[in-house]
N, C-alpha and C positions, 0 to 999 in steps of 0.2 A: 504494500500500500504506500499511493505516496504519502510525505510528512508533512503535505498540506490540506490534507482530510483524514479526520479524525475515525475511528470508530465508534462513535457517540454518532457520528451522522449519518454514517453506513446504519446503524439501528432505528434510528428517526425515520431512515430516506424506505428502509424496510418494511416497518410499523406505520408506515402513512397512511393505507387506504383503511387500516384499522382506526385508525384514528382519525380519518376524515370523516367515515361513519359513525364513529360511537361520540363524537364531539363537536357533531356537527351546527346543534343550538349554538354552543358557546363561543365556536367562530362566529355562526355568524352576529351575534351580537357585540362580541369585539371590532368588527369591520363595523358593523353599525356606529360604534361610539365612533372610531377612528374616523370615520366619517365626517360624524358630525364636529369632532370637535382635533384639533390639528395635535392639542398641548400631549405631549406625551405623555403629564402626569392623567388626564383624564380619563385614564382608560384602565387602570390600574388594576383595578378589580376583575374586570373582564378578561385581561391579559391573567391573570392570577388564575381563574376560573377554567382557561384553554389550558394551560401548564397544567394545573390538578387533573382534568380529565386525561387530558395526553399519560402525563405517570400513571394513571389509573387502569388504562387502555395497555400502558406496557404491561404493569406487575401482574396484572390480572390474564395474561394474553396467555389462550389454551393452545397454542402453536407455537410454543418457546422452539420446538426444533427447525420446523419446516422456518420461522423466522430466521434462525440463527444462521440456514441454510442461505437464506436469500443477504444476508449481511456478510457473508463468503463470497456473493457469485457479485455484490455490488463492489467488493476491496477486490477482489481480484480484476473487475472489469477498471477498476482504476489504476490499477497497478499495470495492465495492456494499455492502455489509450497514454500513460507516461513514460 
């Protein structure tokens, strides 16, 4: 892997479409404030509320292997395209 991508992101970029769907309210209500209002402390809460579901979408995830697999086939496709 290169050493400008993390393994934390290979897990993120893995766990996505899981967490697009199970946190999919709390986006979009983040987008919403973000929206409406520019200040970055504005959103605070919301921003707080997608991190908690996201954590909660990882620890809880019944496909710890079949993930783990795909957080291999993502470091390795970066480790080819470097």
């Amino acid at each position: 892997m290169s050493e400008g991508v993390s393994t934390k992101y290979m897990a993120l970029l893995a766990a996505a479409p899981a967490i697009s769907d199970n946190c999919l309210d709390q986006n979009r209500a983040f987008i919403k404030c973000k929206q409406k209002d520019g200040n970055p402390a504005a959103c605070l809460s919301e921003g707080e509320k997608v991190t908690a579901c996201a954590l909660k979408v990882r620890q809880f995830n019944r496909c710890r292997e079949e993930q783990k697999a795909f957080e291999v086939c993502f470091a390795a496709e970066d480790v080819e395209e470097n």
